[in-house]
C-alpha positions in Angstrom: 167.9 53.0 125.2 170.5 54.7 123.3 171.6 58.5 123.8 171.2 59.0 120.0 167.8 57.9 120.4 167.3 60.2 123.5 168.5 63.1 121.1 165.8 62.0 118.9 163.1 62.2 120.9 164.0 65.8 121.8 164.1 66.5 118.1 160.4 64.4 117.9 159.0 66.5 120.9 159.6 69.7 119.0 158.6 68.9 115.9 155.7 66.8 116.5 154.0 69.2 119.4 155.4 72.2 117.4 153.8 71.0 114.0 152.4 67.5 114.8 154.2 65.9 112.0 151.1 66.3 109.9 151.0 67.9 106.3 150.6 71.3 107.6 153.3 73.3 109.6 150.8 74.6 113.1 152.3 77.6 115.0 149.1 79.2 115.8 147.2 76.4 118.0 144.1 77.8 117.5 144.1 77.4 114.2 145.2 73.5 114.4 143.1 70.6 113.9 142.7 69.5 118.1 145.8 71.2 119.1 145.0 74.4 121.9 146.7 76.3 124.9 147.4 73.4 126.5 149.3 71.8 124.0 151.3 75.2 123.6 152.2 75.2 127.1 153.5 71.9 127.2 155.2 72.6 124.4 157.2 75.4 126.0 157.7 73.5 129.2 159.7 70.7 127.2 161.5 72.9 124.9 163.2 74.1 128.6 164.0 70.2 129.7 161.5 70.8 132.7 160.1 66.9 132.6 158.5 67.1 135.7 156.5 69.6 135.2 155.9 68.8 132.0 154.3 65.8 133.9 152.5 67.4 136.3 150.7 69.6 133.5 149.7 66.5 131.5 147.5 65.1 134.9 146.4 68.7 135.5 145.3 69.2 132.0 144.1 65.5 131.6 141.8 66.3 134.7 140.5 69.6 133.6 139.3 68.2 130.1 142.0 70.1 128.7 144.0 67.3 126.9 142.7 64.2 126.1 143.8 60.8 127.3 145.9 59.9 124.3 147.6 63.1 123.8 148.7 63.0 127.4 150.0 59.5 126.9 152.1 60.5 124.0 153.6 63.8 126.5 154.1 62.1 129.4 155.9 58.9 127.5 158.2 61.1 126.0 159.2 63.0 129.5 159.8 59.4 130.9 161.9 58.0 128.1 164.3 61.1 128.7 164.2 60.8 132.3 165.2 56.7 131.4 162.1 55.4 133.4 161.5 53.1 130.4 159.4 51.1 132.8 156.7 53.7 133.7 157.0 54.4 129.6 156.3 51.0 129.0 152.8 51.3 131.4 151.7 54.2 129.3 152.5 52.9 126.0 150.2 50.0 127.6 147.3 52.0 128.0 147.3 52.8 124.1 145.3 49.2 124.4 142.4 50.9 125.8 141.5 53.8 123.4 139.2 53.5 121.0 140.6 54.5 118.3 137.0 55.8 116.3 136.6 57.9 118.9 139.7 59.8 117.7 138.4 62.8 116.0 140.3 65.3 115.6 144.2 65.4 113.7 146.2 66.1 116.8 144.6 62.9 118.6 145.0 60.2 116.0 148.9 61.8 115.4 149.7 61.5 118.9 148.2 57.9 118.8 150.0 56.6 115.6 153.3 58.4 117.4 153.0 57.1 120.4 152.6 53.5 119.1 155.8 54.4 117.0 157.7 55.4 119.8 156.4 52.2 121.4 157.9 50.3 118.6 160.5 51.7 118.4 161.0 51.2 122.5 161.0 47.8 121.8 162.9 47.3 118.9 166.2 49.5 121.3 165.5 46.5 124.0 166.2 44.0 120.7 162.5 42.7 121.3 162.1 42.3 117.6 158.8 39.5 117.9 157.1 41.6 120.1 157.6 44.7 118.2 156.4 43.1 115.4 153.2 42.2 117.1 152.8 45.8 118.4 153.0 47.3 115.0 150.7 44.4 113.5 147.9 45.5 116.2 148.1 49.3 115.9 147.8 48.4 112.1 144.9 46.6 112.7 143.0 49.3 115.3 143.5 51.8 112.5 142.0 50.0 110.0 139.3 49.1 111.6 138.5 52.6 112.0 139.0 53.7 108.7 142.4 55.5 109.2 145.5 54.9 107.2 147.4 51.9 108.0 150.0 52.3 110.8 152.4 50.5 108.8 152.0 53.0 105.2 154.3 55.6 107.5 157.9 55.7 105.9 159.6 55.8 109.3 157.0 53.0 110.3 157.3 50.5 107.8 161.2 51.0 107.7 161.6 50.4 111.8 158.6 46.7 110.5 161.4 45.9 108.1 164.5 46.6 110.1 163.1 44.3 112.9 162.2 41.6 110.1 165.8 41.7 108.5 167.2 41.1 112.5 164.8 38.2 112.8 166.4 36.9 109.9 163.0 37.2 107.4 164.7 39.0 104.6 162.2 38.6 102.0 159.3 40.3 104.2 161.9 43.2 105.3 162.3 44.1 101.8 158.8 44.1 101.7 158.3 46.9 104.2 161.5 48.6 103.0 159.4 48.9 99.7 156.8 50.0 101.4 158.4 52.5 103.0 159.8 54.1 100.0 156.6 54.2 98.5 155.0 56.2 101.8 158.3 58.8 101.1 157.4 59.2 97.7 153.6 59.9 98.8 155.1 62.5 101.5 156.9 64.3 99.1 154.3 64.5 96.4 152.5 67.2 98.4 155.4 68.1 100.6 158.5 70.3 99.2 160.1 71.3 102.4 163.5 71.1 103.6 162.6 69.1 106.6 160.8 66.7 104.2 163.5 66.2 102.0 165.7 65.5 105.5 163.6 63.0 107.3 162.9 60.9 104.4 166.9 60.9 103.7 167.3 59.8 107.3 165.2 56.9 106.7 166.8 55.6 103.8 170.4 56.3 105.2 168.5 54.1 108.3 167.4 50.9 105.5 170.9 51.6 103.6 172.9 51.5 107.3 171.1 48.4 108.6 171.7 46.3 104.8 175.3 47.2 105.2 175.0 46.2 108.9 174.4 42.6 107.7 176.6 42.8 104.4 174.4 43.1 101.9 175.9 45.4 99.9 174.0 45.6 96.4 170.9 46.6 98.1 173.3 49.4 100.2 173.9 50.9 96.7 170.2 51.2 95.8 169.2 53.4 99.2 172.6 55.7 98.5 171.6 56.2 94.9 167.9 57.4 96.3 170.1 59.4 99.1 172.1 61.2 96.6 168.6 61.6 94.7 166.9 63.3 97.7 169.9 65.7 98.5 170.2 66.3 95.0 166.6 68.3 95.3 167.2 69.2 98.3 169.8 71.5 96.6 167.9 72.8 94.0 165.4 74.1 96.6 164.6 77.8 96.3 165.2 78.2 100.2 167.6 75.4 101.1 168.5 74.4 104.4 172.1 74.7 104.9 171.6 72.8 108.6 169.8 69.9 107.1 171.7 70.1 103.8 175.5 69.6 106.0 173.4 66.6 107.7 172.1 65.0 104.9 175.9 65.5 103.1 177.4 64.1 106.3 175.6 60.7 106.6 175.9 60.2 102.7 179.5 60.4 102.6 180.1 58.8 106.2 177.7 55.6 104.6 179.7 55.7 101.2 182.9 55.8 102.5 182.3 52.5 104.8 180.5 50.5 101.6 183.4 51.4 99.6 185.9 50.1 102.0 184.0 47.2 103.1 184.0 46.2 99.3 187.6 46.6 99.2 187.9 50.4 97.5 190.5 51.7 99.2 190.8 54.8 97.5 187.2 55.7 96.9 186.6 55.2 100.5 189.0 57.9 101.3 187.6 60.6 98.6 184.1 59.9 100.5 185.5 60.2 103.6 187.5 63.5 103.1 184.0 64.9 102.3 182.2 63.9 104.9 185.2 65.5 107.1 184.6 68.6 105.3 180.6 68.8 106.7 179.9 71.2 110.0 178.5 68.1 111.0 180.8 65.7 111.4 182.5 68.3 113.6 180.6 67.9 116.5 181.9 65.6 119.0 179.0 62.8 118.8 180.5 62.5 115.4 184.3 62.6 115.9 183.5 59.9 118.3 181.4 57.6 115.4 184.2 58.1 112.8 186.8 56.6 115.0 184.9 53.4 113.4 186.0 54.4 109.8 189.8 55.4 111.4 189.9 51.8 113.1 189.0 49.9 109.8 191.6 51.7 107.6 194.2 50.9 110.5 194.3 55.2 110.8 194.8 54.3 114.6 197.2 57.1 115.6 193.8 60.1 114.0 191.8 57.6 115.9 193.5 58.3 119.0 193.5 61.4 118.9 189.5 62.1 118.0 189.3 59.5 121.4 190.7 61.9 123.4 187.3 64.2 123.5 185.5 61.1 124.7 185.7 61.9 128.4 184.1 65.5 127.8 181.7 64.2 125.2 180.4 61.8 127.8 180.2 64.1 130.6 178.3 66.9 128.3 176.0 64.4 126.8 175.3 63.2 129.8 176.3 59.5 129.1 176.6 57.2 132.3 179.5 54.8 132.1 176.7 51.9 131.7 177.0 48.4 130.0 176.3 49.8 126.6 178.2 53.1 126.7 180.9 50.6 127.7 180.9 48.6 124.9 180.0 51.6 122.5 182.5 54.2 123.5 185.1 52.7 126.1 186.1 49.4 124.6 186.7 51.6 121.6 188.7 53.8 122.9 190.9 51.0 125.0 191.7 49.3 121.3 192.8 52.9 119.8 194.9 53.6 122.1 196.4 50.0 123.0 197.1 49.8 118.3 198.0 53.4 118.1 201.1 52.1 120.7 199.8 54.4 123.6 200.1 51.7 126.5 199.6 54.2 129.3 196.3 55.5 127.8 195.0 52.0 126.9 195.9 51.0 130.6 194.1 53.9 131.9 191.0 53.2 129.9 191.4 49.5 131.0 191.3 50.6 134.5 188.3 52.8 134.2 186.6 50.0 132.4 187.5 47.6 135.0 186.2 50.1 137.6 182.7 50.8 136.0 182.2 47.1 135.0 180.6 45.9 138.2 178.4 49.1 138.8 177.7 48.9 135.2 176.7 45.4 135.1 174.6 45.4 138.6 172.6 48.6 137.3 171.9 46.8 133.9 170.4 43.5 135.6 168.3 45.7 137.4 167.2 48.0 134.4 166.7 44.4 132.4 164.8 43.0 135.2 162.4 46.1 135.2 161.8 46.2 131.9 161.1 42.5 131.6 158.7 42.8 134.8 157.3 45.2 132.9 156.7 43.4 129.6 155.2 40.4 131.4 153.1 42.0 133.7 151.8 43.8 129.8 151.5 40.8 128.8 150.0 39.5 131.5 147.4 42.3 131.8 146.8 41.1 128.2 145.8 37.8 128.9 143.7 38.8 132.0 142.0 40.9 129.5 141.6 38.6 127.3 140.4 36.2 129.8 137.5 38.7 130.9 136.3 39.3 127.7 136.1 35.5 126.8 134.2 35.5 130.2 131.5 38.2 129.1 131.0 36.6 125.9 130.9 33.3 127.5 127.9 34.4 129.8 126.4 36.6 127.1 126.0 33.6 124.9 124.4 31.2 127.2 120.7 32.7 127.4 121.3 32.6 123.7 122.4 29.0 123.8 119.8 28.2 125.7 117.0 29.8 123.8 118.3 28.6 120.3 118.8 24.5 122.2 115.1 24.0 121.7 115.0 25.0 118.0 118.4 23.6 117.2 117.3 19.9 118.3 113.2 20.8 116.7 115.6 21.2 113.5 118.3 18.7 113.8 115.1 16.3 114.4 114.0 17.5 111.3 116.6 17.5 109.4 117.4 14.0 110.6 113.7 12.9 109.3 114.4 14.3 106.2 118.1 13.1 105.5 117.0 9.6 106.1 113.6 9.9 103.4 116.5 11.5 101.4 119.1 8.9 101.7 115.9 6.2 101.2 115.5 8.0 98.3 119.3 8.0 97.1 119.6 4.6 97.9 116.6 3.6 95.9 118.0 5.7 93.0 121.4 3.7 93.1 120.0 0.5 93.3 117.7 1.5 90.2 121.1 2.6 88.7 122.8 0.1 89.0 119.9 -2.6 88.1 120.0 -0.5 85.0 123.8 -0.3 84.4 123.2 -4.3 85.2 120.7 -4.9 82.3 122.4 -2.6 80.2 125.3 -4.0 80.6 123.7 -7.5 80.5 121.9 -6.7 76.5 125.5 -5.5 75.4 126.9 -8.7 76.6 124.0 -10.4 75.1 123.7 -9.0 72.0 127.7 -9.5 71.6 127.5 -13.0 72.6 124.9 -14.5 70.4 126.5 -12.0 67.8 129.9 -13.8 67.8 128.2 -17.1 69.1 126.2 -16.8 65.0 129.2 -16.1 63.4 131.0 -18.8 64.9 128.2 -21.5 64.5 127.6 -20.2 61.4 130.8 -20.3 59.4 131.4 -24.4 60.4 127.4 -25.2 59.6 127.5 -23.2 56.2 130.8 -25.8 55.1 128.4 -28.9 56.4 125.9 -27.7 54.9 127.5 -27.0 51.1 129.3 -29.9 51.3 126.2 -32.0 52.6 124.4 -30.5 49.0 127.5 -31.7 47.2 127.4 -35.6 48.3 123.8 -35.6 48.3 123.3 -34.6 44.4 123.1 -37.5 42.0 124.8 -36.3 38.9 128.0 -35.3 40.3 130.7 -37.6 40.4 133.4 -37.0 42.6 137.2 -38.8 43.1 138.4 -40.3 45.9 140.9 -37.3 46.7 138.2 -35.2 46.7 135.8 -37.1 48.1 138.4 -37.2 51.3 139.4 -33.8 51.5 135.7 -33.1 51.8 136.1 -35.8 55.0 138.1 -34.0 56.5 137.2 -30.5 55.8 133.6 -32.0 57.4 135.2 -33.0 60.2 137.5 -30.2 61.1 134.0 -27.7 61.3 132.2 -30.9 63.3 135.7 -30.6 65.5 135.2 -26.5 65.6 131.2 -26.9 66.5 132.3 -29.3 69.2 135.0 -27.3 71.0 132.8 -24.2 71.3 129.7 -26.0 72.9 133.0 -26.9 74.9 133.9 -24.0 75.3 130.3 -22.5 76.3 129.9 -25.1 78.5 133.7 -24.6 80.1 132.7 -20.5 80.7 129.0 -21.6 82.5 131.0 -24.0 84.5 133.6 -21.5 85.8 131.1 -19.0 86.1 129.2 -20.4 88.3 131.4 -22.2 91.1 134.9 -23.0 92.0 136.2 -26.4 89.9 136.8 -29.4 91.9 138.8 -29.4 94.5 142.5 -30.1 93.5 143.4 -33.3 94.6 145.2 -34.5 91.8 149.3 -35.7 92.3 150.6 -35.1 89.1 153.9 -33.8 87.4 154.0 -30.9 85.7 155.5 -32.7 82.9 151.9 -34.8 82.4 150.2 -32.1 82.6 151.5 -30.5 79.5 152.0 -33.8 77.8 147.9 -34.2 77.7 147.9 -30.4 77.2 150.1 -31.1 74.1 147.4 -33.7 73.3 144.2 -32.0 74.0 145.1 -28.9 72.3 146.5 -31.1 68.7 148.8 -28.2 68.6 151.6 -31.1 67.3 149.0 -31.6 64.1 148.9 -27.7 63.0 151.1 -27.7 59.4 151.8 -23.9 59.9 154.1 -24.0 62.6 156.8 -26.0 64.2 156.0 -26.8 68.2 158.7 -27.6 71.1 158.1 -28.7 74.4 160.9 -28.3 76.5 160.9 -29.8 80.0 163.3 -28.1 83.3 164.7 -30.4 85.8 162.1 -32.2 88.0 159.4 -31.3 86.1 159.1 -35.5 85.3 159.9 -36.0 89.3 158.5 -33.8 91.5 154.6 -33.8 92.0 152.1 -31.2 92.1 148.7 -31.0 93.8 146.4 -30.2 91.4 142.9 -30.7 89.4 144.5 -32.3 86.5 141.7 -31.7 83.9 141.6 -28.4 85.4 145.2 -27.4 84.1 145.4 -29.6 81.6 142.1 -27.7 80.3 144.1 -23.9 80.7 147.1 -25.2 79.3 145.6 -26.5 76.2 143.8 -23.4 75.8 147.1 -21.5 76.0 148.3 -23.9 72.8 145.1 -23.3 71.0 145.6 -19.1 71.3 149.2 -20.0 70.1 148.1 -22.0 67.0 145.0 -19.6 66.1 147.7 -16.3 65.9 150.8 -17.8 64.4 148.4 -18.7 61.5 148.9 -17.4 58.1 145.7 -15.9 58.0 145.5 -13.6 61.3 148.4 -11.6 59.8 146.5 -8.7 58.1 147.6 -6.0 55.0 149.9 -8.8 53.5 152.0 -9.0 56.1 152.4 -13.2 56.2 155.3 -15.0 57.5 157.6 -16.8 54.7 158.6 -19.1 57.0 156.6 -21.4 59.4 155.8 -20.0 63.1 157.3 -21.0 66.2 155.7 -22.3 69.1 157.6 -23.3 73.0 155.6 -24.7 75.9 158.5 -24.3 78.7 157.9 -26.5 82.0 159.8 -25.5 84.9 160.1 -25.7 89.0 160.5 -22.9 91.1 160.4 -24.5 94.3 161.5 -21.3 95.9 158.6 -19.9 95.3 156.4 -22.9 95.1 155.2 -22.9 91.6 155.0 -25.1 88.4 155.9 -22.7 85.5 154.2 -23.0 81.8 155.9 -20.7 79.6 154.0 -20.5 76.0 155.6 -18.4 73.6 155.5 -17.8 70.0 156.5 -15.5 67.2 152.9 -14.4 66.1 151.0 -10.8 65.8 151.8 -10.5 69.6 149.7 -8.3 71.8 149.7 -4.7 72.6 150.9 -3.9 76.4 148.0 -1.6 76.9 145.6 -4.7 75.9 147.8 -6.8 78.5 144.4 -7.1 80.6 141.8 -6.7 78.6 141.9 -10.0 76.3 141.6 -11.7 79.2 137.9 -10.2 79.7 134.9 -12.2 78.4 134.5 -11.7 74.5 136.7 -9.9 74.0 138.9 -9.7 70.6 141.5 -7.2 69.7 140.3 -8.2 66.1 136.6 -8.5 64.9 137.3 -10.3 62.1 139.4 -13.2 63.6 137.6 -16.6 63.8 136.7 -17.0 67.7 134.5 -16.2 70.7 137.2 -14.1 72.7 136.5 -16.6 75.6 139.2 -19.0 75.6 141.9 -16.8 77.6 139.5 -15.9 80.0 138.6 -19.4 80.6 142.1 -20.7 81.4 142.7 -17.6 83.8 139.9 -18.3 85.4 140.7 -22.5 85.8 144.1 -21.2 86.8 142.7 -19.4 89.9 140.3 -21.9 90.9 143.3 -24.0 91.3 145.1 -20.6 93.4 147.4 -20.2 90.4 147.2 -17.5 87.3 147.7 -17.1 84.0 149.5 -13.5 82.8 150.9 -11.8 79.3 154.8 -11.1 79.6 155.4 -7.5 78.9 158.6 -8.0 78.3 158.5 -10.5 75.5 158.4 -8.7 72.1 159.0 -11.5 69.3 154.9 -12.5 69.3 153.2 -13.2 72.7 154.2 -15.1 75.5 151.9 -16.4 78.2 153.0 -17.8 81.7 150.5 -20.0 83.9 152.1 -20.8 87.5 150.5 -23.0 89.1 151.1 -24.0 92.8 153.3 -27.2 93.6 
C-alpha cells in the first residue's frame, strides 16, 4: 500500500468520524444520526496517532454495547492499514460478509459500512487485484440494494475507483461507464452541497479519472475531466468563504495535470506556462511534491532542477516514514539514481546505486513475505467463502428433502395424470390431423378433379366439334363439294382423330406412371435410335411452322445404353411434341408472331464421365419463366389457359425419365425460347 494512500486514510479518519461523510457536518455526537461518546473518543484517540489504543477501545466499546459491530470494523481496519498489517485488515474487511445490512439503522452504521467496503476496494485495487475488486464492489452493490439503500456503486469516489480498475483490465467501454456514473453522483453531491470541501473532493476525483486516462494515453478524454476541473475550482473561487488550503490544492493538481498533457502531446511551451503555475502553489512546496515533479523535470530533460529537488529525498523518506521497500525503491530511488547519473553527478548516482543495491535483498525478502501474507490471506477469504457457501447449500439441501419427499407422492399422482391426459390429448390431435389431412386430401383431390375433366372437356371437345361439323357437311345431300376440298376436310378429320388419339394416350401414359415403376430397362440401344423413333413418334419432321435438326455427338450411333426403349423413346417424343406446340404461330399472344419459321435441335451426346446419354431439345419459342422452372413439370399444369393441351405431357416424360433413374430438367441458362435436357443413364 502506498504512503499517499496511508496519508489518505488519515485525512478519511478525520473527516469521516469527525463528520461521517454524510450531507451534514456532526460535531455535537449527540445530535448525530448513531454517532455518541464513543465515537468521539475514538475519534480523539486517532487524531493523536495512538492505534493501539484506538484498538483496544473498539473491543472495549464493541463489548459494552457501545459501538456496534460494523462501526468497529470500519475503526479498527483503518488503525491496521496505518500500522501496514494489511493482513489482519483484510480479516476485518472479511467480516463485512456477515452483517446484515437491513439491520443497519441508523446513518453512522450504514456510512461506516459503505466506507469500509470502499476502503476494502480500494485495498485491493493498491495490491493490483483489479477482478477481485470488481467482485467486491459488485456484492456490496448488491447487499445495498437489497435493502433498499443507495447503490454502493452511485458514490462518486466509488464508481470512479469501478471504472479505474475496469480501464486496468483493459474493459474501456464499461470504465467510461462508471466514470459517467461517477460524474453524475458529483453533480448530485453538489446540488445540495456548496462547501469548500465538496468542491475539493469531487475535484480530487476527476483529477483521479483525468490522471489514470492520461496514465494510458488517452488524451481527448484527459481534456474533458480538466475542463470539469477548471469548472469546479472556478466555483470554488466564487465561494463567499473560500478555502485558500483546498483552493492552493485544487490549483496545484490542475496545473501539475495540464502541464504533463500538454507535453505529452508535444506543447512545449504550454507545458511550461502550466507548470510555472503549479510551482507558484503552497502546495507544490511541500516535499511529497518536490519529489513527484521530478517526473515533469525528467521528461523536459530539466535534469540538473531535478537533481537538485532529489536531494530532499533522504529527509522526506525519513519524515514520512517511508521504508526503503520494493516500491519506495522503484518509486523514489531508481528516480533519483537516473537524475543524478543524466544530470552528470556520477558520485551521487553511485551513491544512490549503492544504497539501492544494499536495500534490494532486505527489500525483496520483506516483500515476498508481505505478498505471501496477503495472498494467504485472500485465499483463506476465499476459501471461508466457499466453506460458506458449501454450508448453506448443505442447509438448503436438508431443508428441501422433507419437502421433496412430501411433494414425490403428488408429483408422480400428477405426472400420472398428466400422462393420462396428454396421451387422450395427443389421440385427440392425431385424430384431428388425420381428419386434416383426409380433408386437405379430398380437397385437394375435387380441385384436381374438377381441373382435369375441365381441361380433359375442352380438349375432347374442340377435336369432336371439327368431326362433328364436318361429319354434318359430307352427310347433307345438296351440297357439292371439290375434290380439294373434299381432301382438306380428310385431313383436317384426321388430324382431330390423331389429337383424340394421343390424349387417351396420353391419359393412359399418366395412369400407367402413376401407378408403378415402367418395365424394367433392359433394352441395349444407342442413344442415336432412340431419338431417331423419338423423331418418328413425335412427327415433329411433318410440322410446316418450323425447321427441325437433329444433330448426333460422337458415339452416340456406337456406344449402347441400357434402357426401356419405348420408355425414352416415349419422353423424348414428348419433349418434341412441347417443342412443336410453342414454336407455333398461334401460342405467341398480343401479335407478337414470328416472321420467320421457328427453330427446333434435338442434340445427342455421351458423357461417359459421368455416365449419361444427353438429349438436348431447344428451340426459339415463347420460352419459360425461371420461377415456373418447376412448376410445369406438375400435373395440369399450364402457364397459359388458353393454349390447346392437358398440361400433362412434361410431367409424363419426367416421370418415364426417372423410372428409368434418369431426369428431365429446364436450362436456366438458355434464353432464346426453352431448352430441355433428359440424361439418361448409359
Amino acid at each position: 500500500m502506498t504512503k499517499a494512500y496511508k496519508s489518505l486514510i488519515i485525512i478519511g479518519l478525520i473527516l469521516i468520524a469527525i463528520t461521517g461523510c454524510s450531507k451534514h457536518k456532526y460535531t455535537n455526537y449527540a445530535d448525530a444520526d448513531g454517532y455518541n461518546t464513543a465515537d468521539s473518543i475514538v475519534s480523539d484517540v486517532g487524531d493523536a496517532r495512538q492505534w493501539l489504543r484506538l484498538l483496544a477501545l473498539c473491543d472495549s466499546f464493541e463489548q459494552s454495547g457501545d459501538l456496534p459491530k460494523v462501526r468497529c470494523i470500519f475503526y479498527k481496519t483503518i488503525a491496521y492499514n496505518l500500522m501496514g498489517q494489511y493482513r489482519k485488515s483484510l480479516n476485518l474487511y472479511y467480516q463485512l460478509a456477515n452483517i446484515n445490512v437491513k439491520e443497519l439503522r441508523t446513518q453512522a452504521d450504514l456510512e461506516s459500512y459503505m466506507y469500509s467496503y470502499k476502503d476494502y476496494v480500494r485495498l485491493l485495487c493498491d495490491m493490483r487485484r483489479y477482478d477481485r475488486a470488481l467482485r467486491q464492489a459488485h456484492i456490496a452493490d448488491q447487499k445495498l440494494r437489497a435493502a433498499g439503500h443507495p447503490s454502493f456503486a452511485d458514490h462518486h469516489d466509488i464508481a470512479q475507483m469501478i471504472g479505474e480498475c475496469q480501464l486496468c483490465l483493459g474493459q474501456n467501454v464499461e470504465a467510461a461507464k462508471n466514470f459517467q456514473k461517477s460524474l453524475q453522483g458529483m453533480y448530485k453531491r453538489l446540488e445540495t452541497n456548496h462547501g469548500a470541501l465538496d468542491f475539493r473532493e469531487c475535484q480530487k476525483t476527476m483529477n483521479a479519472i483525468a490522471t489514470v486516462y492520461m496514465r494510458r494515453n488517452l488524451f481527448d478524454e484527459v481534456n474533458a475531466w480538466l475542463l470539469r476541473e477548471d469548472t469546479l475550482y472556478a466555483r470554488a473561487l466564487a465561494l463567499p468563504r473560500p478555502d485558500s488550503v483546498y483552493i492552493d490544492e485544487m490549483k496545484m493538481e490542475i496545473s501539475y495535470c495540464k502541464a504533463m498533457l500538454a507535453h505529452a502531446q508535444g506543447r512545449y511551451d504550454e507545458a511550461e506556462k502550466y507548470f510555472d503555475v503549479y510551482q507558484s502553489t503552497k502546495a507544490a512546496q511541500l516535499p511529497t511534491n518536490i519529489i513527484n515533479s521530478t517526473r515533469y523535470l525528467m521528461a523536459t530533460h530539466r535534469y540538473e532542477e531535478a537533481a537538485r529537488n532529489m536531494t530532499q529525498l533522504d529527509q522526506f523518506m525519513i519524515e514520512s516514514g517511508y521504508e526503503p521497500d520494493l516500491e519506495n525503491i522503484g518509486r523514489f530511488m531508481l528516480p533519483k539514481f537516473h537524475v543524478n547519473l543524466l544530470a552528470g553527478h556520477r558520485d551521487s548516482a553511485l551513491r544512490v546505486a549503492t544504497q539501492i543495491a544494499e536495500a534490494y535483498d532486505s527489500a525483496l525478502i520483506k516483500q515476498k513475505i508481505i505478498d505471501a501474507d496477503l495472498l494467504s490471506t485472500v485465499y483463506d477469504t476465499e476459501g471461508k467463502e466457499r466453506q460458506i457457501a458449501e454450508q448453506r447449500a448443505k442447509l438448503t439441501h436438508q431443508q428441501m428433502l422433507w419437502v421433496i419427499g412430501v411433494s414425490l407422492v403428488l408429483i408422480i399422482m400428477l405426472h400420472l395424470f398428466l400422462m393420462q391426459r396428454r396421451k387422450a390429448f395427443n389421440e385427440l390431435n392425431e385424430t384431428n390431423r388425420k381428419l386434416m389431412l383426409a380433408n386437405e386430401r379430398a380437397e385437394e383431390s375435387e380441385r384436381m378433379k374438377t381441373k382435369f375433366i375441365h381441361q380433359i372437356s375442352h380438349e375432347v371437345r374442340t377435336p369432336l366439334n371439327v368431326l362433328s361439323g364436318f361429319s354434318q357437311v359430307l352427310a347433307a345431300p345438296d351440297i357439292e363439294i371439290s375434290s380439294e376440298e373434299l381432301q382438306s376436310i380428310s385431313r383436317k378429320i384426321v388430324e382431330n382423330s390423331e389429337r383424340i388419339t394421343r390424349l387417351v394416350d396420353k391419359m393412359l401414359d399418366l395412369s400407367l406412371v402413376n401407378a408403378r415403376a415402367c418395365d424394367e430397362c433392359n433394352d441395349m440401344v444407342s442413344p442415336a435410335d432412340v431419338a431417331y423413333q423419338a423423331v418418328q413418334q413425335s412427327g415433329i419432321k411433318n410440322a410446316s411452322h418450323l425447321d427441325f435438326n437433329l444433330q448426333l455427338g460422337a458415339r452416340t450411333e456406337n456406344i449402347n445404353i441400357t434402357t426401356h426403349l419405348k420408355s425414352a423413346t416415349k419422353a423424348l417424343a414428348l419433349l418434341l411434341d412441347n417443342a412443336q406446340k410453342f414454336t407455333h404461330p398461334l401460342a405467341y399472344k398480343n401479335g407478337n408472331k414470328p416472321k420467320s419459321k421457328a427453330n427446333v435441335l434435338l442434340s445427342v451426346n455421351v458423357d461417359t464421365e459421368r455416365g449419361y446419354a444427353i438429349f438436348a431439345v431447344e428451340d426459339n419459342g415463347i420460352g419459360v419463366p425461371v420461377e415456373q422452372a418447376e412448376n410445369i413439370f406438375t400435373e395440369f399444369v399450364q402457364l397459359d389457359e388458353y393454349t390447346d393441351g392437358t398440361g400433362i405431357g412434361l410431367s409424363i416424360a419426367r416421370t418415364l425419365a426417372r423410372h428409368m433413374d434418369g431426369d428431365i430438367v429446364l436450362d436456366t441458362n438458355y434464353s432464346s425460347g426453352a431448352r430441355f435436357v433428359m440424361k439418361l443413364p448409359l
